[in-house]
C-alpha positions as CSV (number, residue, x, y, z in Angstrom):
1,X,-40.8,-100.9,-3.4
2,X,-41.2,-104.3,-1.6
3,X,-38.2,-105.7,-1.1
4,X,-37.5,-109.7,0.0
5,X,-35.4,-110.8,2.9
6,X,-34.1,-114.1,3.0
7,X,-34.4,-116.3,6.2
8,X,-32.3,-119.2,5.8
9,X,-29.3,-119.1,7.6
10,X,-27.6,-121.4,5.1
11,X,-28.5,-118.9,2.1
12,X,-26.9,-115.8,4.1
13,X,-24.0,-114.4,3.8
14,X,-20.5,-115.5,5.8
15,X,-20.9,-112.6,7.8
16,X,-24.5,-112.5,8.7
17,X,-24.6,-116.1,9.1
18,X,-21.7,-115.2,12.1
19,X,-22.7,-112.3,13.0
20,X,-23.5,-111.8,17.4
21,X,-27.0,-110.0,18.3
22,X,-27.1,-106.5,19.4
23,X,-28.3,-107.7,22.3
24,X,-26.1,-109.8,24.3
25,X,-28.8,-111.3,27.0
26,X,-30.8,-112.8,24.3
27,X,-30.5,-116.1,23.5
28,X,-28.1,-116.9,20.5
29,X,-29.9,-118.8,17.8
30,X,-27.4,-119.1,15.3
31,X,-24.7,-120.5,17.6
32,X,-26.8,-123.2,19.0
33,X,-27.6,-124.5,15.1
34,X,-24.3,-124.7,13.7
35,X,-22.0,-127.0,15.1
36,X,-19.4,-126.5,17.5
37,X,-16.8,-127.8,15.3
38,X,-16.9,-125.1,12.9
39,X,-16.9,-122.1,15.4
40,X,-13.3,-121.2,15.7
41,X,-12.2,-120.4,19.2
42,X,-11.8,-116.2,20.0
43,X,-8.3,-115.2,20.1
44,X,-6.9,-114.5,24.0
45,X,-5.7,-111.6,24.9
46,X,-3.0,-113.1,28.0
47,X,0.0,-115.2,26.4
48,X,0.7,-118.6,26.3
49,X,2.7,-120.2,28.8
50,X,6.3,-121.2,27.5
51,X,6.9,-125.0,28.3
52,X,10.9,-126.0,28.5
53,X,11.8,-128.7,26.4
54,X,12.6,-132.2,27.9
55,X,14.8,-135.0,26.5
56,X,12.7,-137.8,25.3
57,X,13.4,-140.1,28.3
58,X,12.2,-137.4,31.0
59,X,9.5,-135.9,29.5
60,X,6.4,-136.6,31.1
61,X,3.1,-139.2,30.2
62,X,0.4,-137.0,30.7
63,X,-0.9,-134.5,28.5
64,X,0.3,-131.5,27.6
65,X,-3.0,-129.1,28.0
66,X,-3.0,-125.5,27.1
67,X,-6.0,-123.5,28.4
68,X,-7.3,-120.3,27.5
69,X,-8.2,-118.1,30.7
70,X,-11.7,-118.0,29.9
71,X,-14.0,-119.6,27.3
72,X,-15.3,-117.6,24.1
73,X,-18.9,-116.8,23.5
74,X,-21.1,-119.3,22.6
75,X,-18.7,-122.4,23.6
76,X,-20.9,-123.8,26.6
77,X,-20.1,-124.4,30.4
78,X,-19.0,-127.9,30.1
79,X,-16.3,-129.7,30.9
80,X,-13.0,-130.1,28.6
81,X,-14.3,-126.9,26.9
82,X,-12.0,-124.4,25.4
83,X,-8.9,-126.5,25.7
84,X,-6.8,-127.5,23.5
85,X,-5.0,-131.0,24.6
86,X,-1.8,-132.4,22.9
87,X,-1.5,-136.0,22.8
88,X,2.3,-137.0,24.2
89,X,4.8,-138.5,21.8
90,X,5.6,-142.1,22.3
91,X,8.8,-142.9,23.8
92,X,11.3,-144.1,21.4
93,X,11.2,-147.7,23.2
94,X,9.7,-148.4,26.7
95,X,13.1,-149.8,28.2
96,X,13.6,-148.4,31.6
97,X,16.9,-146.4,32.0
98,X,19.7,-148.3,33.2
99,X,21.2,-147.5,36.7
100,X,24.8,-147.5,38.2
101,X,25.2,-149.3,41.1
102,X,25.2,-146.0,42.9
103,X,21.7,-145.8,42.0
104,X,22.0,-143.1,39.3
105,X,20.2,-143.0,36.2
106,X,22.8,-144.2,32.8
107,X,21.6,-142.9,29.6
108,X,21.9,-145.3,26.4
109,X,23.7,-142.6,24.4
110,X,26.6,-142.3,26.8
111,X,29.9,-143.9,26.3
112,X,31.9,-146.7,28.7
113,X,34.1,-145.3,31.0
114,X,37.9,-145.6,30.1
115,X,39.3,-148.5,31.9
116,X,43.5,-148.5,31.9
117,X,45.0,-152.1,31.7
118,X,47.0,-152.9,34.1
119,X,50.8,-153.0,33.4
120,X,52.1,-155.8,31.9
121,X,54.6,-158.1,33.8
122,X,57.7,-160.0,31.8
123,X,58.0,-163.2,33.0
124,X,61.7,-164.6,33.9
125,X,61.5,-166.9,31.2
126,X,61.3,-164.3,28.7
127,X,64.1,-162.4,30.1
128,X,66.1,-165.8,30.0
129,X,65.4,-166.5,26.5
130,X,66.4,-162.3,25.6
131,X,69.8,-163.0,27.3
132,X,70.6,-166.2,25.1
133,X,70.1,-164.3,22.4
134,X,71.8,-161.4,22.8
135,X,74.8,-163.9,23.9
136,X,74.7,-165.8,20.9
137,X,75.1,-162.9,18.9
138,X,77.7,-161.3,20.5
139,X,79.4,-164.8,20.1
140,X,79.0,-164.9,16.3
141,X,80.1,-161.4,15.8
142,X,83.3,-161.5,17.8
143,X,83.9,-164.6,16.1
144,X,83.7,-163.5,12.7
145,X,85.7,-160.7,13.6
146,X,88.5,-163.0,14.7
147,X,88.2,-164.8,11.4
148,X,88.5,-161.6,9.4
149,X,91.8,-160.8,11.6
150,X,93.2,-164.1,11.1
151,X,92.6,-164.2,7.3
152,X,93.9,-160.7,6.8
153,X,97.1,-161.7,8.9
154,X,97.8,-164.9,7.6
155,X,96.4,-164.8,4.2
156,X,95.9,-168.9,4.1
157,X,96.0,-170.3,0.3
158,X,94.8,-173.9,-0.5
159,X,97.9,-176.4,-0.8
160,X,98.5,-177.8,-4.7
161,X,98.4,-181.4,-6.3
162,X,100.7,-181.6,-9.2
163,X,102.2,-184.6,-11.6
164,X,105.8,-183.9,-12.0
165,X,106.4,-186.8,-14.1
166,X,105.0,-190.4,-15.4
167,X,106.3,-192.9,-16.8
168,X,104.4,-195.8,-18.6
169,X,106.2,-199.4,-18.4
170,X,103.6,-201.3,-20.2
171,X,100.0,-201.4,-21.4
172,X,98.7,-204.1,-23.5
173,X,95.3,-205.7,-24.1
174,X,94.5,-209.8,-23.3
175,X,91.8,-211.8,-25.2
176,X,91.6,-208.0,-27.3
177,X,89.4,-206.3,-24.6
178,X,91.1,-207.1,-20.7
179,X,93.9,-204.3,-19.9
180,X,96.6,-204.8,-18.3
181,X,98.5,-201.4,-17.1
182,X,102.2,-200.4,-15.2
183,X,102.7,-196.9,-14.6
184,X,105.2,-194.9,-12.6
185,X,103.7,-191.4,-11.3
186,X,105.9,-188.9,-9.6
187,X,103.5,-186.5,-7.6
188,X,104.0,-183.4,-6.0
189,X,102.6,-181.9,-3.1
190,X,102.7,-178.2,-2.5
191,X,102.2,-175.6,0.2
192,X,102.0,-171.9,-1.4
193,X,101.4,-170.5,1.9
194,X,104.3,-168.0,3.8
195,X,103.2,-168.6,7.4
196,X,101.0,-171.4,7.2
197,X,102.0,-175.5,7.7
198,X,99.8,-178.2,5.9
199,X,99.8,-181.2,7.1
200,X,98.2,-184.3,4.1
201,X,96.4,-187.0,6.5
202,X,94.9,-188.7,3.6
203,X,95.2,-189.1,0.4
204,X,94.2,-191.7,-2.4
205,X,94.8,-191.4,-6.2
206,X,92.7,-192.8,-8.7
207,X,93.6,-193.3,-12.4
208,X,91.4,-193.1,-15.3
209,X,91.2,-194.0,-19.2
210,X,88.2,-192.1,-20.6
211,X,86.4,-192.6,-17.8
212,X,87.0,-195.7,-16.8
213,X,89.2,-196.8,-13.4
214,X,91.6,-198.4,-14.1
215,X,93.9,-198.3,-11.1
216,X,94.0,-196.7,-7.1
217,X,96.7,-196.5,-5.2
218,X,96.8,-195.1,-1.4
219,X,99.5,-192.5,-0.2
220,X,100.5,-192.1,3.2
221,X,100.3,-189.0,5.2
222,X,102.8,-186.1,5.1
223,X,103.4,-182.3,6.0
224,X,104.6,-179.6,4.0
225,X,106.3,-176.4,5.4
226,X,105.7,-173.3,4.4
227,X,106.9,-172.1,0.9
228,X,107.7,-175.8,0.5
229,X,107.1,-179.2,-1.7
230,X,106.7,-182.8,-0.9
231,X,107.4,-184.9,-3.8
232,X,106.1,-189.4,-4.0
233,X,106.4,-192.2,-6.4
234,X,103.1,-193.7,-6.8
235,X,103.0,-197.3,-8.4
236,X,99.9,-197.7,-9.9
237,X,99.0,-201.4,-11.5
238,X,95.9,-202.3,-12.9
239,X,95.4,-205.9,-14.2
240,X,92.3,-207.8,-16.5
241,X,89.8,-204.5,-16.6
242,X,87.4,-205.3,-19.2
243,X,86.6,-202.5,-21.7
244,X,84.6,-202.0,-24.4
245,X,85.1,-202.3,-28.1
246,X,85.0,-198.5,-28.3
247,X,87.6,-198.0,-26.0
248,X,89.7,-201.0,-27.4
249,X,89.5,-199.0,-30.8
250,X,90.8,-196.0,-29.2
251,X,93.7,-197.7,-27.1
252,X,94.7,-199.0,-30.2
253,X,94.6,-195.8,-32.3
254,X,96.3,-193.7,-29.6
255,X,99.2,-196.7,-28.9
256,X,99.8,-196.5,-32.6
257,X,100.6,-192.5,-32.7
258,X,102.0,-192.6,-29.3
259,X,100.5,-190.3,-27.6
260,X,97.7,-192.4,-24.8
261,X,95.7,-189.5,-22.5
262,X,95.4,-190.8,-19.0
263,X,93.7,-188.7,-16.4
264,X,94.5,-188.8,-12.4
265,X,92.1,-187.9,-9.3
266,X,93.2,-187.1,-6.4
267,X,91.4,-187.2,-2.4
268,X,92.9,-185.0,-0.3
269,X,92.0,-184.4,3.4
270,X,94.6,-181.7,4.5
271,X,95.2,-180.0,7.5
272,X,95.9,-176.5,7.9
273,X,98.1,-174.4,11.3
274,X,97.7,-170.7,11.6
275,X,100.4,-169.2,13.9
276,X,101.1,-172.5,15.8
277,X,97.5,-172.4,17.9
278,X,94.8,-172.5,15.1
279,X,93.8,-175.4,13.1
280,X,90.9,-176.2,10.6
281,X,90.8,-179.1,8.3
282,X,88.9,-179.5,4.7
283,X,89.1,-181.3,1.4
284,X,90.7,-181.1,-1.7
285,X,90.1,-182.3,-4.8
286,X,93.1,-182.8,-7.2
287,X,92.2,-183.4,-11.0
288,X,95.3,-184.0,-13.6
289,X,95.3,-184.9,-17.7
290,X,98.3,-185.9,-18.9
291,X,99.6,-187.2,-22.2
292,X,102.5,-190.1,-22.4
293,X,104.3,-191.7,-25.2
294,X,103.6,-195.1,-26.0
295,X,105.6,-198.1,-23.7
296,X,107.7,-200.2,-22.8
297,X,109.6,-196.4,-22.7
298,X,106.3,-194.3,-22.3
299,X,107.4,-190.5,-20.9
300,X,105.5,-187.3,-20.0
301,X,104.4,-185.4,-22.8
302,X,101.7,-182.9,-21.5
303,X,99.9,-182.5,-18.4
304,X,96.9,-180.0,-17.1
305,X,96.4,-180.0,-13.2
306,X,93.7,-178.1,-11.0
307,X,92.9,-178.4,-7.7
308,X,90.0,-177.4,-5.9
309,X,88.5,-177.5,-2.3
């Protein structure tokens, strides 16, 4: 039977559509009607040549063209055929290289070279101002250590001011609130110490009723030996010191039961010897209540004294 054949290439199958002529002089009809971008190029039968890998900043501009050593059938005679060309990557910014001032190439990526300060010189005045120091210290150390020997040795104590007696020859009030005072103190100075001398260089004692002065009287200087007591009368007169009703109530009250609280404060600026050589000077502060029977024959009834630095 009859049988049809189909003569458009496009209808054909893959293979016939592809297929190359028996004869290979004849002229290829096929291949000159499809286009040249659908005909994939034969496979070669030589290798490709292996191209090294460059780092980005040496690798060259042109392109990168890989040729096959002869072109396939059916690809033409023309220039640029059967070649396959790789466009080069773009540099990853178009800064030249930086150079040394040999001349060499720097890279971007490399690291500074180590640069070693130079040794540091200590000027004079530092070393000055080190000495000074290191002096002064010495100085406070050895001197604290001479106090600590010297306390240890002499074990100073502070000297004492004590009321030994008092005697109050007359207190009375004019125009009911001015008062008028005579009083007889017999005070005591002692030194507790075994091998230290104090020497009293001022002293001034104040006397109070409730916290009012009433009278001061100044003592002249003195010294005390060691283990020893210094004893002085102290006349102290007071004369028109106004007070107020409150304490004109409580004169009254306590001349009436006969027993008046006075208080005395004493100033003392004392000075002390250690071992004949050593002396150091300070204050003391004496502070004394006492209690005394009313006058004209007013006598010591109690007395609390403390003295302090």
């Amino acid at each position: 039977m009859f049988q049809s054949r189909e003569t458009n290439p496009h209808f054909q199958p893959r293979a016939q559509r592809y297929a190359q002529p028996h004869d290979p002089d004849a002229p290829n009809a096929l291949a000159s009607q499809v286009p040249q971008r659908f005909i994939p190029s034969p496979p070669s039968h030589s290798p490709l040549p292996v191209v090294p890998l460059l780092p980005r900043s040496h690798r060259p501009s042109s392109h990168l063209s890989i040729s096959s050593p002869r072109p396939g059938p059916g690809l033409g005679s023309g220039p640029g055929q059967g070649h396959v060309s790789i466009p080069p990557r773009p540099p990853p910014y178009s800064r030249p290289p930086h150079t040394s001032h040999q001349g060499t190439p720097v890279s971007h990526h490399s690291s500074p070279p180590l640069r070693v300060p130079p040794p540091r010189k200590t000027k004079h005045l530092t070393w000055l101002i080190a000495v000074c120091c290191v002096l002064f210290w010495i100085i406070i150390i050895l001197g604290g250590l001479i106090l600590l020997i010297v306390y240890l040795a002499f074990r100073p104590r502070y000297p004492k001011f004590d009321i030994t007696s008092a005697s109050l020859n007359a207190a009375y009030l004019d125009l009911g609130y001015l008062l008028n005072v005579d009083m007889t103190l017999l005070a005591n100075f002692t030194n507790p110490n075994k091998k230290v001398n104090v020497e009293f260089r001022y002293m001034v004692i104040n006397l109070y009723f409730e916290g009012t002065l009433i009278a001061a009287r100044y003592v002249k200087p003195l010294s005390v030996s060691r283990k020893g007591y210094q004893l002085r009368d102290v006349h102290m007169v007071s004369s028109q010191i106004p007070f107020s009703r409150i304490h004109v109530a409580h004169l009254n009250e306590q001349m009436r039961t006969g027993r008046i609280m006075f208080e005395a404060k004493s100033f003392l600026r004392t000075t002390s010897t250690l071992g004949g050589f050593f002396r150091y000077s300070y204050w003391l502060h004496g502070h004394c209540k006492f209690v005394v029977s009313g006058p004209p024959s007013g006598m010591l009834v109690a007395k609390s004294c403390v003295t302090k630095r």
